[in-house]
Structure formats: structure tokens, C-alpha cells
C-alpha positions as CSV (number, residue, x, y, z in Angstrom):
1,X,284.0,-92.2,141.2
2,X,286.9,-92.1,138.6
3,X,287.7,-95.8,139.2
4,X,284.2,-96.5,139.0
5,X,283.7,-94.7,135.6
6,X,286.7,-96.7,134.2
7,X,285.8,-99.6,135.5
8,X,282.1,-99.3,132.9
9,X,284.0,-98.5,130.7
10,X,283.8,-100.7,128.2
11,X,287.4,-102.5,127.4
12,X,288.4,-102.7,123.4
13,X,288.9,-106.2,122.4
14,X,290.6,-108.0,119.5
15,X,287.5,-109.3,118.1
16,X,286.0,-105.2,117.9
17,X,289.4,-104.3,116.0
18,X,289.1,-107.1,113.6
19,X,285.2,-105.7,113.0
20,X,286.7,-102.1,112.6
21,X,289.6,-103.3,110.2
22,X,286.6,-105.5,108.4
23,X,284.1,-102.2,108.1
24,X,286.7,-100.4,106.8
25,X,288.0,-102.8,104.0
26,X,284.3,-103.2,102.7
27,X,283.8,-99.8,102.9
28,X,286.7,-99.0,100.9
29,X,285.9,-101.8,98.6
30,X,282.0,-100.4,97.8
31,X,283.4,-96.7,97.4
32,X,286.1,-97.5,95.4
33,X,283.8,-97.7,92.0
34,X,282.0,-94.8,92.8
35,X,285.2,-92.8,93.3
36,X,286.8,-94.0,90.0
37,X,283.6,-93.0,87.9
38,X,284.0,-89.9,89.5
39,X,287.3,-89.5,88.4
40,X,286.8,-90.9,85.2
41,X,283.9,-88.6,84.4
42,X,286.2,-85.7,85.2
43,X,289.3,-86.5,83.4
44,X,290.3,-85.6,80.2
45,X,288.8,-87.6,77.0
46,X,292.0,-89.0,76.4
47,X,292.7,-90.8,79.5
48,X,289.6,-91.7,79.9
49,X,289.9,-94.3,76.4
50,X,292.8,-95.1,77.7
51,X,291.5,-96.7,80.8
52,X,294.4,-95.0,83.0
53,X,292.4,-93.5,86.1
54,X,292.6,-95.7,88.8
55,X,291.7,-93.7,91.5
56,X,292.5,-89.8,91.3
57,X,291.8,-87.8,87.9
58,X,294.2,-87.6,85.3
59,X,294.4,-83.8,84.2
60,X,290.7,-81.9,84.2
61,X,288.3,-81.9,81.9
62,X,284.1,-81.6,81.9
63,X,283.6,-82.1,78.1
64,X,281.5,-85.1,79.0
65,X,279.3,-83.2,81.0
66,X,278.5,-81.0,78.7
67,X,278.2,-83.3,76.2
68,X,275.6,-85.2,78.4
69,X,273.9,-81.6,79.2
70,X,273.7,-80.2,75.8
71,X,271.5,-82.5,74.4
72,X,267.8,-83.2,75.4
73,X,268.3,-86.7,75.5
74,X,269.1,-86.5,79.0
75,X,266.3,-85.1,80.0
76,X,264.0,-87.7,77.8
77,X,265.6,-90.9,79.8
78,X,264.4,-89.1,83.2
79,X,261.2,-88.7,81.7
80,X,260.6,-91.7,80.9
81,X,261.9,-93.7,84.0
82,X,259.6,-91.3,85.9
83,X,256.8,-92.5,83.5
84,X,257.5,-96.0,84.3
85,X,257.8,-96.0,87.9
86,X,254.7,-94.0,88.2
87,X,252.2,-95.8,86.3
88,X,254.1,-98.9,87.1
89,X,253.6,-98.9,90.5
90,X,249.8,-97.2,90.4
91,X,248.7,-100.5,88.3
92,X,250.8,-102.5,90.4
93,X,248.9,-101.3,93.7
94,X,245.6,-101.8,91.9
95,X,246.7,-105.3,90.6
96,X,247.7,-106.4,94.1
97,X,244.6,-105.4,95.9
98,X,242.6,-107.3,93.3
99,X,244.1,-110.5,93.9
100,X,244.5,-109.7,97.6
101,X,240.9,-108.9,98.0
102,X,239.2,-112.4,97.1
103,X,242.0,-114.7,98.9
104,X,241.1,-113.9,101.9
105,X,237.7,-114.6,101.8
106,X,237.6,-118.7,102.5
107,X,234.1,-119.2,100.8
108,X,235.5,-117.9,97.5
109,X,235.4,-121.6,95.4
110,X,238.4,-121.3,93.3
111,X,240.8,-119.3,96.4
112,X,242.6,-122.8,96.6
113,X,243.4,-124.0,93.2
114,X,244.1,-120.1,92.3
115,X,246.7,-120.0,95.1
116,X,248.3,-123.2,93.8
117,X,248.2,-121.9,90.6
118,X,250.0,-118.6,91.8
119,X,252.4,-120.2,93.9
120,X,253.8,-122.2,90.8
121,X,254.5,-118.8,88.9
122,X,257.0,-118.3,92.4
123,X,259.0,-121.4,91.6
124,X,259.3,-121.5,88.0
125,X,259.4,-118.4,85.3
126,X,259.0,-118.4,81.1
127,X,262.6,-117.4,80.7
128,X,263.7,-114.6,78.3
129,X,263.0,-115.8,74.7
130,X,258.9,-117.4,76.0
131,X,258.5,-113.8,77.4
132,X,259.8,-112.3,74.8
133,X,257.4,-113.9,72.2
134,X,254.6,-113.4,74.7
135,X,255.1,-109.5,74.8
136,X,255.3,-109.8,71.2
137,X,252.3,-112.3,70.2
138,X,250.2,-109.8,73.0
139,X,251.3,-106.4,70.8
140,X,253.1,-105.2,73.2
141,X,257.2,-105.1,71.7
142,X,258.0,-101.6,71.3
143,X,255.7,-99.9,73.7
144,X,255.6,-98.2,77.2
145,X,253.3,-101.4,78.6
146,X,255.6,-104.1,77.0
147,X,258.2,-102.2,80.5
148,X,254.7,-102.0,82.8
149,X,252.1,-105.1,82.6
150,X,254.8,-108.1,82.8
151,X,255.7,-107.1,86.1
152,X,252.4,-105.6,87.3
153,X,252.4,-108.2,89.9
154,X,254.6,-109.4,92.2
155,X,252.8,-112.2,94.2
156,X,255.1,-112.3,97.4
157,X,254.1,-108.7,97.8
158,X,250.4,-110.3,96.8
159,X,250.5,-112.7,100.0
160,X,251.5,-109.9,102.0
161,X,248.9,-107.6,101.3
162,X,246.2,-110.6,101.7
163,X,247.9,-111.3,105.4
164,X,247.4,-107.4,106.3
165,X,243.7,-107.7,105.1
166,X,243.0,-110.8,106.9
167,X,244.0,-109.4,110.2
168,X,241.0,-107.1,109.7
169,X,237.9,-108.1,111.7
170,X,235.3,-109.5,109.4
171,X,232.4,-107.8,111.7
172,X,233.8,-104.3,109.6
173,X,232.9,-106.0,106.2
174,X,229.9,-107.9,107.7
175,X,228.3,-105.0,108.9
176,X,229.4,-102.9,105.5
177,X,227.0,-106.0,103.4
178,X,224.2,-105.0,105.7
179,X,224.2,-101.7,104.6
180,X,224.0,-102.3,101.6
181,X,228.1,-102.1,100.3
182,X,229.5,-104.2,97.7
183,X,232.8,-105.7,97.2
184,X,234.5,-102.7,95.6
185,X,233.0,-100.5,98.0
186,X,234.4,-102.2,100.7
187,X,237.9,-102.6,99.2
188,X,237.9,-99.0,98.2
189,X,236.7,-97.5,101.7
190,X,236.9,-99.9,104.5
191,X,239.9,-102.3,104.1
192,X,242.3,-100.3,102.1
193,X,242.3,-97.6,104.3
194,X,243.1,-99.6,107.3
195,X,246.2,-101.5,105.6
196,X,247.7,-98.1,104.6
197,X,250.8,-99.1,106.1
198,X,251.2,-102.0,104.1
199,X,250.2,-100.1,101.0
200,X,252.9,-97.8,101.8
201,X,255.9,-100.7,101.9
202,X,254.3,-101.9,98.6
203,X,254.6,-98.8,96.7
204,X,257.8,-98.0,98.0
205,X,259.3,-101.7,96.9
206,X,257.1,-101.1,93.2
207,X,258.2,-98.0,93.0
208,X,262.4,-98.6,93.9
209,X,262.0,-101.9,91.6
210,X,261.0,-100.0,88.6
211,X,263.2,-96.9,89.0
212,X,266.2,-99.4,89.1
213,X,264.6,-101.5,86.5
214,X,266.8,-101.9,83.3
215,X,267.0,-105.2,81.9
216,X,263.4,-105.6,81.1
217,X,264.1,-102.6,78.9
């Protein structure tokens, strides 16, 4: 039984130490900032101009704590990035539907030359000074939806959602014209419903994309 037991056991090799040795080298190198600004953010003022924490603290010191606690500035920026992400990914979810919705109906007229259109905006972008002027020619420079309606949709996520809808049967929408439904009733209450999975990734990669979001600002 013992020999047997050995015997499935499974053997170390050199290629498994050189992937241990290699997880713990990257590990090492992706906590190494967080540690420092740890260390940093503990140490005293002085030091910390100085640039001489490396690794461990240099003396002790949470004056920069309660410098960034004192004030209500603090609480303002968290505010705000909540703001964003909210209503950022609310009117992205709405946005996506709406272009979702008509591409996956192959009698619309212009679903061809609107996906060619679309697809373009995947392969080339404005740049930073054209989209600059454009938030500012549309009055938006200065206000919450100059952070919001630039990036209200994200077409990748777009094709997605129109994939998830087109694996729907079209007897559930054909038998909701019958009765008498329209096209936002049957957005609203048939197909959105049944892609709530998909809905979910969505908001989750809206929702993480404008939390972390910080250059647009």
C-alpha cells in the first residue's frame, strides 16, 4: 500500500521549481510597490521628501493621514467617483441595449452600413486635442457629462450584447407583435430579462472601467 501511495505520488521536477522560483520573483516584483507606499505613507515627513524608504519605514509618523482625514476633500473625490461610476454605467447599459436591439434584426435597412460605420470607430479614434474640442464645441468642458457621455458606449461590449440577444428565439418576439407589444416593450420585458447574465458582465466591466477611470478626468 505504502509503495503504491509513493509511487502516485507525484515526483517534483526541475521545470516545477523553475515555475515556483518564477511565481515568487513576480510576486515579489508586484508587491514591492505596494509595500513601499505603505512604508512611505507611514514614515516621517522628512524621509519621505527625501525619497529614502526603500522597503521598511524610516521612523513613524501618521501626519499624512491625518492630513488626508482632516479635510473633507477626501470624502468629495469618493463622492464623486461613485457619482461617475453609477450613472456612468446606468447610461452605458441603456446605450448598449439601444444599439444592440435593432442589429439583430436583419430586415432593419441601415443594420449594415451602421455596423461598418461602428466598426471603423474600433480601429481608428479622434485623439486627445479632436476630443477635446468636441467636448468643448458640445458644452460639455467642465461638467460631470464631459467624464460620462464620451464613453457611454463601448461597441465590443455592443457586439456582445447583440450576440446574447440573437441567441434568443425569434418565436418569443414574434408572438409578443401578435399581442400587440412594441419594440420597447419587448426590449424592456422579454429580451432583456433573458440576457441578464450578459447584462451583468457589462455592468461589472462599465462599472470597474469607470471607477479606475482617471485620464479622461
Amino acid at each position: 500500500m505504502t509503495a503504491t501511495v509513493q509511487h502516485n505520488r507525484k515526483k517534483t521536477t526541475g521545470f516545477d521549481i523553475v515555475i515556483v522560483i518564477l511565481l515568487i520573483v513576480l510576486s515579489a516584483i508586484f508587491l514591492y510597490p505596494l509595500i513601499v507606499t505603505l512604508s512611505t505613507s507611514i514614515s516621517d515627513p522628512a524621509v519621505m521628501n527625501s525619497r529614502q524608504v526603500w522597503l521598511l519605514p524610516y521612523g513613524f509618523s501618521l501626519e499624512a493621514y491625518k492630513t488626508l482625514l482632516s479635510g473633507s476633500e477626501i470624502l468629495q473625490y469618493y463622492l464623486n467617483t461613485i457619482l461617475y461610476a453609477f450613472c456612468g454605467t446606468l447610461i452605458m447599459l441603456v446605450c448598449t441595449a439601444m444599439l444592440a436591439y435593432p442589429l439583430t434584426y436583419q430586415t432593419f435597412a441601415l443594420r449594415k452600413p451602421l455596423t461598418a460605420l461602428l466598426l471603423i470607430t474600433m480601429f481608428f479614434g479622434g485623439g486627445l486635442i479632436p476630443s477635446y474640442l468636441n467636448i468643448k464645441e458640445l458644452g460639455l468642458y467642465n461638467t460631470l457629462w464631459a467624464l460620462i457621455l464620451p464613453s457611454a458606449l463601448s461597441l465590443y461590449n455592443a457586439i456582445i450584447t447583440k450576440t446574447a440577444m440573437q441567441n434568443i428565439p425569434e418565436s418569443l418576439t414574434e408572438s409578443a407583435y401578435i399581442d400587440g407589444a412594441n419594440d420597447p416593450v419587448i426590449l424592456v420585458r422579454i429580451l432583456l430579462p433573458l440576457i441578464g447574465p450578459t447584462l451583468a458582465v457589462m455592468a461589472l466591466y462599465y462599472g470597474v472601467g469607470q471607477w479606475n477611470s482617471w485620464f479622461a478626468a
